[in-house]
TORMARLUM-723949 format. One record per residue (C-alpha): residue in three letters; x, y, z. Coordinates in steps of 0.2 Angstrom, whole numbers, plus 5000, padded with zeros to 4 digits. Example, Ala and Ser with C-alpha at 12.3 -4.5 7.8 and 13.67 -1.06 7.14 Angstrom:
<mardo r="ALA" x="5062" y="4978" z="5039"/>
<mardo r="SER" x="5068" y="4995" z="5036"/>
//
This chain:
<mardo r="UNK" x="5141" y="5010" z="5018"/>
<mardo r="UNK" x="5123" y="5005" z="5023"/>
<mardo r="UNK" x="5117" y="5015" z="5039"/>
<mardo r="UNK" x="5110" y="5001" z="5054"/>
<mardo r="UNK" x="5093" y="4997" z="5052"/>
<mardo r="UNK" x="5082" y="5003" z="5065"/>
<mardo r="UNK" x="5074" y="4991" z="5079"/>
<mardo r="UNK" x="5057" y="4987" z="5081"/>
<mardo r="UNK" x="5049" y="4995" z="5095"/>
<mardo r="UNK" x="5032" y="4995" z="5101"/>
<mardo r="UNK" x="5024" y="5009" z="5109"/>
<mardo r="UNK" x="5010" y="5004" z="5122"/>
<mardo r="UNK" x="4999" y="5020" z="5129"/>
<mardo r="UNK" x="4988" y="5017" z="5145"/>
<mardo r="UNK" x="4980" y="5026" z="5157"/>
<mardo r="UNK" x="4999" y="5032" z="5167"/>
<mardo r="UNK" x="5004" y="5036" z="5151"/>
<mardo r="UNK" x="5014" y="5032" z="5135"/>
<mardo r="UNK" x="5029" y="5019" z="5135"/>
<mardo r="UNK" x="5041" y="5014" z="5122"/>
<mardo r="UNK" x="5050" y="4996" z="5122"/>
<mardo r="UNK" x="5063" y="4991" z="5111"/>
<mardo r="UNK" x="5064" y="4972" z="5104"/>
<mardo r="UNK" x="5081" y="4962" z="5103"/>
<mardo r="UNK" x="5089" y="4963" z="5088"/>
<mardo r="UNK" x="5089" y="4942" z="5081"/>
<mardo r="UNK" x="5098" y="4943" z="5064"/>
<mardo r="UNK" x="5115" y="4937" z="5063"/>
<mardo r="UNK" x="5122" y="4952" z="5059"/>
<mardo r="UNK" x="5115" y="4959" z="5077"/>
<mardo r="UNK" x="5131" y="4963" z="5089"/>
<mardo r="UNK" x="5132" y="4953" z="5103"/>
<mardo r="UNK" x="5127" y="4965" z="5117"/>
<mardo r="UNK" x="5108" y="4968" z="5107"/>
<mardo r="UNK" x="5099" y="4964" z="5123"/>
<mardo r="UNK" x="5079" y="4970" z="5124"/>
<mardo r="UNK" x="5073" y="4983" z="5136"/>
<mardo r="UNK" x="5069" y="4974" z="5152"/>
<mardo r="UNK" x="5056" y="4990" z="5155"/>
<mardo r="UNK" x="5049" y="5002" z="5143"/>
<mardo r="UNK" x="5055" y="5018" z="5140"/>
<mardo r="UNK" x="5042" y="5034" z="5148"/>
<mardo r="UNK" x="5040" y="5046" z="5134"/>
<mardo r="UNK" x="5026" y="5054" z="5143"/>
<mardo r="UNK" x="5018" y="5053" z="5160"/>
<mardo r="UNK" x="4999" y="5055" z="5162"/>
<mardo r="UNK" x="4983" y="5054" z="5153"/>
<mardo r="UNK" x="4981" y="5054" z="5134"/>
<mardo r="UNK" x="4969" y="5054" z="5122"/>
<mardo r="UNK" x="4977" y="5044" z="5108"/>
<mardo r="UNK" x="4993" y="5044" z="5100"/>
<mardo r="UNK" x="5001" y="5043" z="5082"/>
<mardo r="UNK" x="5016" y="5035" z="5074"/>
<mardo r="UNK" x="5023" y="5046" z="5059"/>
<mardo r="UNK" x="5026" y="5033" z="5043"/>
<mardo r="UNK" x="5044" y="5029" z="5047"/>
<mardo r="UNK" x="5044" y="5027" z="5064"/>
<mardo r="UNK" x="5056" y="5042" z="5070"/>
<mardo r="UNK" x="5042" y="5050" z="5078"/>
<mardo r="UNK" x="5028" y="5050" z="5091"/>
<mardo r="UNK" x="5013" y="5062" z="5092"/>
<mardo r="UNK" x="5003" y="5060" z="5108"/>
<mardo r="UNK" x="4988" y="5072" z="5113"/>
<mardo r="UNK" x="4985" y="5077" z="5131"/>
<mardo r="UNK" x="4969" y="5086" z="5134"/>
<mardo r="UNK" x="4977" y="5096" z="5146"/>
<mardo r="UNK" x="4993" y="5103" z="5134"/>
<mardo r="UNK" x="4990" y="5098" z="5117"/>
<mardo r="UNK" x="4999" y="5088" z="5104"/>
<mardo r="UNK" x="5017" y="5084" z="5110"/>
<mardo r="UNK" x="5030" y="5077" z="5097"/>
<mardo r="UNK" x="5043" y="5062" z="5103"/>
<mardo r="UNK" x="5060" y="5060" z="5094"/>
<mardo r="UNK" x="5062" y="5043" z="5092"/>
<mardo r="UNK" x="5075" y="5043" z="5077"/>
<mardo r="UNK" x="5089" y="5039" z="5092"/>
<mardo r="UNK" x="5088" y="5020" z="5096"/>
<mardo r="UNK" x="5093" y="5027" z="5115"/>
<mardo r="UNK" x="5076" y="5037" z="5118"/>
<mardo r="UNK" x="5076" y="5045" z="5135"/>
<mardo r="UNK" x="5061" y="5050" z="5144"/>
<mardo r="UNK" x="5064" y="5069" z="5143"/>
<mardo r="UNK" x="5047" y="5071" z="5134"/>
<mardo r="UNK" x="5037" y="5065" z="5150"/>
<mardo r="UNK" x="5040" y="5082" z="5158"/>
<mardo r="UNK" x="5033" y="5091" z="5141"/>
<mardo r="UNK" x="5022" y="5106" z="5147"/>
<mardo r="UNK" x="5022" y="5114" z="5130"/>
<mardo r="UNK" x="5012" y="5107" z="5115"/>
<mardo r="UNK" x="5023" y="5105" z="5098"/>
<mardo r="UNK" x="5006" y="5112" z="5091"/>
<mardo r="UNK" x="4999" y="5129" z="5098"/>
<mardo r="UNK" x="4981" y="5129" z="5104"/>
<mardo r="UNK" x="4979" y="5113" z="5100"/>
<mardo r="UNK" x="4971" y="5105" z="5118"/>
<mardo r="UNK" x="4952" y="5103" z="5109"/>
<mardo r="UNK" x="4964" y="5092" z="5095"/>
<mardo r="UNK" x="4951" y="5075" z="5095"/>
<mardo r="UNK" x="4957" y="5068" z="5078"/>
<mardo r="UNK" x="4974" y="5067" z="5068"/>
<mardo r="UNK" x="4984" y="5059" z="5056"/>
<mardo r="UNK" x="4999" y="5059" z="5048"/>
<mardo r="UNK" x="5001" y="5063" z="5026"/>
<mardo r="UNK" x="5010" y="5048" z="5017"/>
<mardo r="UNK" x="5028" y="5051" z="5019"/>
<mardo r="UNK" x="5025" y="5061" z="5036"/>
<mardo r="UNK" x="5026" y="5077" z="5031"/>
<mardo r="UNK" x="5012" y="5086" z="5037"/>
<mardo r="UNK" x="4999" y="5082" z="5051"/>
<mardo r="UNK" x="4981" y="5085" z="5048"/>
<mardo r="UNK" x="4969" y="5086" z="5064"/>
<mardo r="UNK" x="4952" y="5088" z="5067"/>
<mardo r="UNK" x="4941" y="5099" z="5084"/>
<mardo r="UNK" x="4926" y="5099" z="5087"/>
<mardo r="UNK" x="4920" y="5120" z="5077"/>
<mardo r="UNK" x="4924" y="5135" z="5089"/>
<mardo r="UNK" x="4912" y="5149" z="5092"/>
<mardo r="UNK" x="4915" y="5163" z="5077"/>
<mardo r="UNK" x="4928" y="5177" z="5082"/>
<mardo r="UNK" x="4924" y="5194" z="5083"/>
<mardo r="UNK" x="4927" y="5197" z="5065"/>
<mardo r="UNK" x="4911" y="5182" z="5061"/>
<mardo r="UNK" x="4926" y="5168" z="5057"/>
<mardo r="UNK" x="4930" y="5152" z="5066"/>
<mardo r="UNK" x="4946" y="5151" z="5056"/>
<mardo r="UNK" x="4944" y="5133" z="5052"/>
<mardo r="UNK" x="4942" y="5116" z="5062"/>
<mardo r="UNK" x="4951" y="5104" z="5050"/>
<mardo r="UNK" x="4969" y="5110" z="5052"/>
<mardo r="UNK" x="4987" y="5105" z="5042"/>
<mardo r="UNK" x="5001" y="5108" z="5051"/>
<mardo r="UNK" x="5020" y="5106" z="5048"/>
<mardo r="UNK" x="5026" y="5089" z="5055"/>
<mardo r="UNK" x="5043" y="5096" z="5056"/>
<mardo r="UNK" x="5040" y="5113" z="5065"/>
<mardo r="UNK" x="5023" y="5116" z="5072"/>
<mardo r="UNK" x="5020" y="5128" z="5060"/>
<mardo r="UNK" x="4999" y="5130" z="5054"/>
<mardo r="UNK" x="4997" y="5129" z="5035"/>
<mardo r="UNK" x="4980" y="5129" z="5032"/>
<mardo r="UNK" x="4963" y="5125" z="5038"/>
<mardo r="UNK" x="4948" y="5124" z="5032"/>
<mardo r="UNK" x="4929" y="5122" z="5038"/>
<mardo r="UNK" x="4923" y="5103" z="5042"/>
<mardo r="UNK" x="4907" y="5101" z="5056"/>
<mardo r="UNK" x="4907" y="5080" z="5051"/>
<mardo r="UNK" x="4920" y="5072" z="5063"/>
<mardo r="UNK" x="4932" y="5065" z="5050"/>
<mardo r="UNK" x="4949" y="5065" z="5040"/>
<mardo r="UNK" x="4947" y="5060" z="5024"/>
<mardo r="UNK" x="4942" y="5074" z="5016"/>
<mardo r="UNK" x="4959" y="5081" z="5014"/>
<mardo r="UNK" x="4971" y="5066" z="5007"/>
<mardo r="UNK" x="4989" y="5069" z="4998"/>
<mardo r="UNK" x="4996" y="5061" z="4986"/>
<mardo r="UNK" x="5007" y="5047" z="4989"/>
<mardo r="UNK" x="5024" y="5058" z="4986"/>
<mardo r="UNK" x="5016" y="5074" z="4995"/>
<mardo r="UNK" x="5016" y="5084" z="4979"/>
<mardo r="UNK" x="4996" y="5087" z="4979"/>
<mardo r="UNK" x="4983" y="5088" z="4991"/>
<mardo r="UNK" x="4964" y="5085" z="4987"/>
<mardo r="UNK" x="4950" y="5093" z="4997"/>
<mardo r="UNK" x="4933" y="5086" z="4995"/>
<mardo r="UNK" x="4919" y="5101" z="4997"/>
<mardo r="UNK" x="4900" y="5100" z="4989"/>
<mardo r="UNK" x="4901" y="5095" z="4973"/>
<mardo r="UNK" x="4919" y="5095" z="4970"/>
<mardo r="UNK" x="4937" y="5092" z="4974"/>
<mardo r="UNK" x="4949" y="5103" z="4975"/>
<mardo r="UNK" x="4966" y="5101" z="4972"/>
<mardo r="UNK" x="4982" y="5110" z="4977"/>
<mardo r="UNK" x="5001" y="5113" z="4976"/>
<mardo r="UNK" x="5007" y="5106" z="4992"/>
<mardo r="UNK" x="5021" y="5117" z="4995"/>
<mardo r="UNK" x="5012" y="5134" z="4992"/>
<mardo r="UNK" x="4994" y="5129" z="4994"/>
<mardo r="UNK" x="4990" y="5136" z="4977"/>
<mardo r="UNK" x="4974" y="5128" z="4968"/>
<mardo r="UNK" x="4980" y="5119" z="4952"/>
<mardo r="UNK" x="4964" y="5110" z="4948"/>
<mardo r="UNK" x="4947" y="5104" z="4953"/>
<mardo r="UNK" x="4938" y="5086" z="4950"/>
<mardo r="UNK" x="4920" y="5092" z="4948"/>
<mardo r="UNK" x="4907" y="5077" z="4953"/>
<mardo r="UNK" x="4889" y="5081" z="4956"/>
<mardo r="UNK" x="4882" y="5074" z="4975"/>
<mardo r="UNK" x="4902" y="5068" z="4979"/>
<mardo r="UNK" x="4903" y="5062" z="4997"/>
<mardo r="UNK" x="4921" y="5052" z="4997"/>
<mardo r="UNK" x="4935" y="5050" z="4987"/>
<mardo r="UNK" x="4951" y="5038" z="4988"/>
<mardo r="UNK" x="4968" y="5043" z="4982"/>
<mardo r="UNK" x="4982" y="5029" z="4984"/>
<mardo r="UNK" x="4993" y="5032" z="4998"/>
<mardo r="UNK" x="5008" y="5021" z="4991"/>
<mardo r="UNK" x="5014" y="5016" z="4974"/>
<mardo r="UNK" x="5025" y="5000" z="4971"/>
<mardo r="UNK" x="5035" y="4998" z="4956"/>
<mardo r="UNK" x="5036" y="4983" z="4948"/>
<mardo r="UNK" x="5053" y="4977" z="4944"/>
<mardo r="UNK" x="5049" y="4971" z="4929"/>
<mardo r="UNK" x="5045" y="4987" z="4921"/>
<mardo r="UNK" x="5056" y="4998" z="4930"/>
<mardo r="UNK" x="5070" y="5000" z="4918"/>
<mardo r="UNK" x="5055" y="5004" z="4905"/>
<mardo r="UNK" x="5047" y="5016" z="4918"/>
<mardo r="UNK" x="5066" y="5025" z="4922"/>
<mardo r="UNK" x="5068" y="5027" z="4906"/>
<mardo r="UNK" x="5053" y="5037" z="4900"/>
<mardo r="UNK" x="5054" y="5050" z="4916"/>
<mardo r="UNK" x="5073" y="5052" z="4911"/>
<mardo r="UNK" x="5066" y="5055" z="4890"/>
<mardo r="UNK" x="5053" y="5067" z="4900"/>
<mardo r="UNK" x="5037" y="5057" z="4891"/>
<mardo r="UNK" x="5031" y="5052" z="4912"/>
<mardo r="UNK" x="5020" y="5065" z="4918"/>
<mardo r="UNK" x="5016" y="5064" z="4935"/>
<mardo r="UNK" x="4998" y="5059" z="4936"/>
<mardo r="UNK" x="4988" y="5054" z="4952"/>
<mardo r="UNK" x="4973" y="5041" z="4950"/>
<mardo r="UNK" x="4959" y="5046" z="4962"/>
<mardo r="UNK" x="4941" y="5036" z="4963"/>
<mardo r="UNK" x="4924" y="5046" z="4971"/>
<mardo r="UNK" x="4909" y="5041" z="4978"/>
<mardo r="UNK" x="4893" y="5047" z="4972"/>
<mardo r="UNK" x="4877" y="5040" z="4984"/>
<mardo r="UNK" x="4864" y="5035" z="4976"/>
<mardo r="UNK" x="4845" y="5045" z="4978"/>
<mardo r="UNK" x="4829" y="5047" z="4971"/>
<mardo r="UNK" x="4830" y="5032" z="4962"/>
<mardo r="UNK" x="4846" y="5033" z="4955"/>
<mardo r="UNK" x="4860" y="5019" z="4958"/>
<mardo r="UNK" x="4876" y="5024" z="4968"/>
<mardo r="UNK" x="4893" y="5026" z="4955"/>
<mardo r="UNK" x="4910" y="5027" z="4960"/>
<mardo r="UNK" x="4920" y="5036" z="4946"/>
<mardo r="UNK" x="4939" y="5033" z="4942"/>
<mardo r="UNK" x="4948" y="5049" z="4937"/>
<mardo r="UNK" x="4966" y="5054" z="4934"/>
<mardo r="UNK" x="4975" y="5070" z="4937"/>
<mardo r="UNK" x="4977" y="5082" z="4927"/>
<mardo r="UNK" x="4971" y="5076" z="4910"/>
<mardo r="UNK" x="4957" y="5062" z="4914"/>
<mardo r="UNK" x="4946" y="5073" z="4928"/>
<mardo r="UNK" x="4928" y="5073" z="4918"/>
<mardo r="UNK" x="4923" y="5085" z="4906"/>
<mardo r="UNK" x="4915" y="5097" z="4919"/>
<mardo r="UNK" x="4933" y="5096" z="4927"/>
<mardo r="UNK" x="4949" y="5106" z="4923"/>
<mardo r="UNK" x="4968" y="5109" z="4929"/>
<mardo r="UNK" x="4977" y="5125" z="4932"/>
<mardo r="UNK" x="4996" y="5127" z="4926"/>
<mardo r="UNK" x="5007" y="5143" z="4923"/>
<mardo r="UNK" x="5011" y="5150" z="4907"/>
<mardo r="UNK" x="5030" y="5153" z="4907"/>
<mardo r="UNK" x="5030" y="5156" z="4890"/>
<mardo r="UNK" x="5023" y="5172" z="4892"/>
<mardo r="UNK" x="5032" y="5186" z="4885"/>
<mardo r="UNK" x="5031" y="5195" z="4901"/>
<mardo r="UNK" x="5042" y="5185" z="4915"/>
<mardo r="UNK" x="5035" y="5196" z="4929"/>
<mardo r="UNK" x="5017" y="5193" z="4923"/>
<mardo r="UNK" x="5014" y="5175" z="4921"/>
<mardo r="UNK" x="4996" y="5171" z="4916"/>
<mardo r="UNK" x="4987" y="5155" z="4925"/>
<mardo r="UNK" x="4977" y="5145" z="4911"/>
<mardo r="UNK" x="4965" y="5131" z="4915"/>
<mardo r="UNK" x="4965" y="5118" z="4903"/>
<mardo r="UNK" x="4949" y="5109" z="4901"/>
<mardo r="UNK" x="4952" y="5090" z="4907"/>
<mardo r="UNK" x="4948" y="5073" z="4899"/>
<mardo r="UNK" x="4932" y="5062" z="4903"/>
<mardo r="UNK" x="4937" y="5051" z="4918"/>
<mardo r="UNK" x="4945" y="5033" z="4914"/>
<mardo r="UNK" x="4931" y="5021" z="4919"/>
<mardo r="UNK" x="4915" y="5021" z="4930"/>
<mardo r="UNK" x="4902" y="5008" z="4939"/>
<mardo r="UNK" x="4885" y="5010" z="4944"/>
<mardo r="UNK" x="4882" y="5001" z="4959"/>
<mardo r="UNK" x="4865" y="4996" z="4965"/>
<mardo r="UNK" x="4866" y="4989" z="4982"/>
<mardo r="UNK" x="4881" y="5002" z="4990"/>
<mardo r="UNK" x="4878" y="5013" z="5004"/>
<mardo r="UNK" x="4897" y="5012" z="5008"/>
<mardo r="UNK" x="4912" y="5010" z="5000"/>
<mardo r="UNK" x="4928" y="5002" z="5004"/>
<mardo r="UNK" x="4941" y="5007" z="4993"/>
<mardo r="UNK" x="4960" y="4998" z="4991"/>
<mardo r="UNK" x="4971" y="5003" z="4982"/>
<mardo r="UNK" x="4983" y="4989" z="4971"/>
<mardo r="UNK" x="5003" y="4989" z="4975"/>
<mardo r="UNK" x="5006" y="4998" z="4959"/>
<mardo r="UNK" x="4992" y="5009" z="4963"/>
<mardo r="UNK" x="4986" y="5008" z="4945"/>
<mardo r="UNK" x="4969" y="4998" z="4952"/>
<mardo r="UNK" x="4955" y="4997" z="4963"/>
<mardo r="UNK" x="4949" y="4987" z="4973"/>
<mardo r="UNK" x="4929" y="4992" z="4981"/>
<mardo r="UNK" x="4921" y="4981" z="4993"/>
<mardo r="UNK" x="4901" y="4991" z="4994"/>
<mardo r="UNK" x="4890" y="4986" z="5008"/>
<mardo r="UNK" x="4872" y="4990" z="5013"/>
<mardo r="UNK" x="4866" y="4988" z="5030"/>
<mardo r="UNK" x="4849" y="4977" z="5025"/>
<mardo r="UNK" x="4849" y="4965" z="5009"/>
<mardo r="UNK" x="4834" y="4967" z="5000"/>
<mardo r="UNK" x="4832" y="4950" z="4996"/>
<mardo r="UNK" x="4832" y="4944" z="5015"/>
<mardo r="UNK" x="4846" y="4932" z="5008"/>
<mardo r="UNK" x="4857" y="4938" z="5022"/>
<mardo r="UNK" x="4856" y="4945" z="5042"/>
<mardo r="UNK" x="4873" y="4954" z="5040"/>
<mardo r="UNK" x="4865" y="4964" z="5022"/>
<mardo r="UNK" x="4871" y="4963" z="5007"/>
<mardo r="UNK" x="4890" y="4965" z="5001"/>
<mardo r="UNK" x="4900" y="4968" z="4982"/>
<mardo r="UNK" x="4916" y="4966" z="4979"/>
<mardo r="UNK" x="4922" y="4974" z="4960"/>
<mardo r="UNK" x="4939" y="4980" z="4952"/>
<mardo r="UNK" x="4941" y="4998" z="4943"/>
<mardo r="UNK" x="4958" y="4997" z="4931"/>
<mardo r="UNK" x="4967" y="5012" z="4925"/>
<mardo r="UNK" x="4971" y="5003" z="4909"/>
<mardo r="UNK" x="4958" y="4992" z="4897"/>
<mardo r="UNK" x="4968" y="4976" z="4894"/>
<mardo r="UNK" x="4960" y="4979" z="4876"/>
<mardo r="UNK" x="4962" y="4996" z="4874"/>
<mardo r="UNK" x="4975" y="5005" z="4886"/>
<mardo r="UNK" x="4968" y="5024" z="4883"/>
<mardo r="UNK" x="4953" y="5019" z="4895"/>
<mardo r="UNK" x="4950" y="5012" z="4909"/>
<mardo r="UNK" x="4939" y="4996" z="4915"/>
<mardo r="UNK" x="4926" y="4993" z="4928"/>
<mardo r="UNK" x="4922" y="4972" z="4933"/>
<mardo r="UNK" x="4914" y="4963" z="4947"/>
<mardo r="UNK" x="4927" y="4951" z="4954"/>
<mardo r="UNK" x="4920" y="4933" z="4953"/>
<mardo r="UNK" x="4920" y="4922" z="4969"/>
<mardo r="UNK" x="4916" y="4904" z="4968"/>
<mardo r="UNK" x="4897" y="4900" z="4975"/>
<mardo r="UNK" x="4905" y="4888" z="4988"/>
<mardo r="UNK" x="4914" y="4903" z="4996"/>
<mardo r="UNK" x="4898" y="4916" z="4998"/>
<mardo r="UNK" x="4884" y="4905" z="4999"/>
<mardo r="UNK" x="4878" y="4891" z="5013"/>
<mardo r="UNK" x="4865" y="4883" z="5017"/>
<mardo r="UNK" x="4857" y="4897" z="5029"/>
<mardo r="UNK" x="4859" y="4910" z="5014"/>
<mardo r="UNK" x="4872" y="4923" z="5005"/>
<mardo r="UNK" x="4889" y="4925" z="5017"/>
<mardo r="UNK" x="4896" y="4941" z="5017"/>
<mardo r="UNK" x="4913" y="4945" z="5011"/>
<mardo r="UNK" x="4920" y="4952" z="5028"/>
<mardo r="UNK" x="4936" y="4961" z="5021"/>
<mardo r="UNK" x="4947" y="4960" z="5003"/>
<mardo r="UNK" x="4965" y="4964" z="5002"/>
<mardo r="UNK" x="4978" y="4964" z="4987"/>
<mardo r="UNK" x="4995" y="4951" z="4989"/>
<mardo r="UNK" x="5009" y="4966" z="4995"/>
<mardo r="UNK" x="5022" y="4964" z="4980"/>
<mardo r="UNK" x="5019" y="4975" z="4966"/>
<mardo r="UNK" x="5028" y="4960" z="4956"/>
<mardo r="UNK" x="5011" y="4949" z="4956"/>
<mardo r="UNK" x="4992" y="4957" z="4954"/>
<mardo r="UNK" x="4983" y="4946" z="4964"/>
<mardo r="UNK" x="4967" y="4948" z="4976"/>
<mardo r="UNK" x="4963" y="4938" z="4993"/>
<mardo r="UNK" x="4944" y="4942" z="4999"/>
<mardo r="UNK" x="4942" y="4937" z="5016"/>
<mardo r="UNK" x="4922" y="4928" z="5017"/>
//
């Protein structure tokens, strides 16, 4: 027996606080007393700074300056308002908390403050935080003065966490923390791992069957960002954990054939070159999306000021990066996506493609660029 699908809610946070309404159930199968919430429900009463939503729904992170980060239980479709009298934060010291976000399946929370003055031991014991979603509990931290989150991103099924520092990424174990490799990238400043990974029904009794024969590895694609300087054009590189990193790059796994069970030995095992790459010329940013299957993507560079004085709004790229050469499937491929002229050029000039997204259904590989 199926259990009852959840209904939709909508959480609204002003300045008296953060409120929770639920929407009438419309399908047939709805029973007949589904009736909406004539008033939304108060999880909590008084100033915020923002709030988060965990991935499915069941929970609600909101930050009081004046408490911390507070967790809302709203698994139960009959949500009370006990939370609005929360005094204690679900996350300890965590009042100076300015950014958060929640890892793919909702597991962990990483958040962001602003560095603390060092201890009396020289250490600021980290800024950029992971915690526990489930209890609290701190996991790691680690250094970060640049207001952002992306520099630590896990892999869509929470098995591997990356960590962008100068030149490299590392790469961990997610339960333990323990290193497992490294990407190393001269001059990297972002990275993209795909936070979701469709499967195509199509190929899903062919994908079922090679994890049961044990021949699927897990492997994570990942692209970076390298800017460009003195000269040189920007790149973005497409790697793949463990086996297609770079040559500089390498991957950590335990030895249990070692003769000694109580002393196994760690071997790094240099990694492959990465799957594809493109220079770009005209990139100070880069948007990356990732395809349904997770198996391509999709970049949309951008400069502020077009060279050519073609457009006000500066200049803007879109191109594809594919795990898999159509040709030859042992490499990847790298190609600008073509736009017809009539849909970025008018009589005033180049127009700018505004956004680019993929069509949501693993089934179809298809790209809608928004001009």
């Amino acid at each position: 027996m199926s259990s009852p699908q959840r209904p939709i809610q909508l959480l609204f946070r002003s300045k008296d606080g953060v409120e929770l309404y639920t929407l009438a159930d419309t399908s047939s199968s709805a029973a007949p007393s589904s009736k909406p919430s004539q008033r939304g429900q108060t999880l909590y009463a008084g100033k915020t700074t923002f709030h988060l939503l965990s991935p499915n729904g069941s929970a609600a992170f909101i930050h009081d300056a004046s408490v911390g980060l507070i967790k809302c239980d709203l698994s139960s479709t009959t949500t009370t308002s006990a939370a609005s009298t929360a005094t204690t934060p679900f996350l300890q010291n965590s009042k100076a908390i300015q950014l958060a976000k929640c890892s793919p399946r909702g597991s962990y929370l990483l958040t962001w403050e602003r560095p603390s003055k060092l201890d009396d031991n020289n250490n600021n014991n980290g800024n950029l935080k992971v915690w526990s979603a489930a209890n609290g509990a701190l996991l790691q931290s680690f250094s970060c003065k640049k207001a952002t989150l992306e520099t630590v991103q896990w892999t869509h099924d929470e098995q591997c966490v990356f960590h962008c520092v100068t030149n490299e990424i590392h790469i961990y174990a997610a339960n333990d923390w323990k290193r497992v490799g490294k990407v190393r990238s001269q001059g990297v400043a972002s990275f993209s791992l795909p936070t979701h990974k469709g499967i195509d029904p199509n190929a899903a009794t062919t994908a079922a069957a090679a994890v049961k024969s044990g021949e699927e590895k897990k492997k994570y694609l990942l692209t970076t960002f390298v800017p460009g300087i003195k000269g040189k054009p920007a790149r973005v590189d497409m790697f793949r954990y463990p086996d297609r990193m770079g040559r500089d790059s390498s991957s950590t796994v335990v030895d249990n054939d070692s003769s000694n069970s109580d002393d196994k030995t760690v071997v790094n095992i240099p990694s492959g070159p990465g799957l594809t790459s493109k220079s770009l010329f005209n990139a100070e940013e880069v948007n990356v999306k990732w395809s349904p299957r997770a198996d391509a993507a999709l970049l949309l560079t951008q400069t502020a000021v077009d060279n050519t004085g073609q457009s006000y709004y500066g200049s803007t790229h879109l191109f594809l990066l594919l795990e898999k050469d159509v040709k030859n499937p042992t490499v990847g491929s790298a190609m600008v996506v073509p736009l017809p002229k009539e849909a970025t050029k008018d009589g005033s000039g180049t127009v700018p493609i505004v956004s680019a997204d993929w069509i949501p259904n693993p089934s179809i590989t298809g790209v809608v660029p928004l001009v």
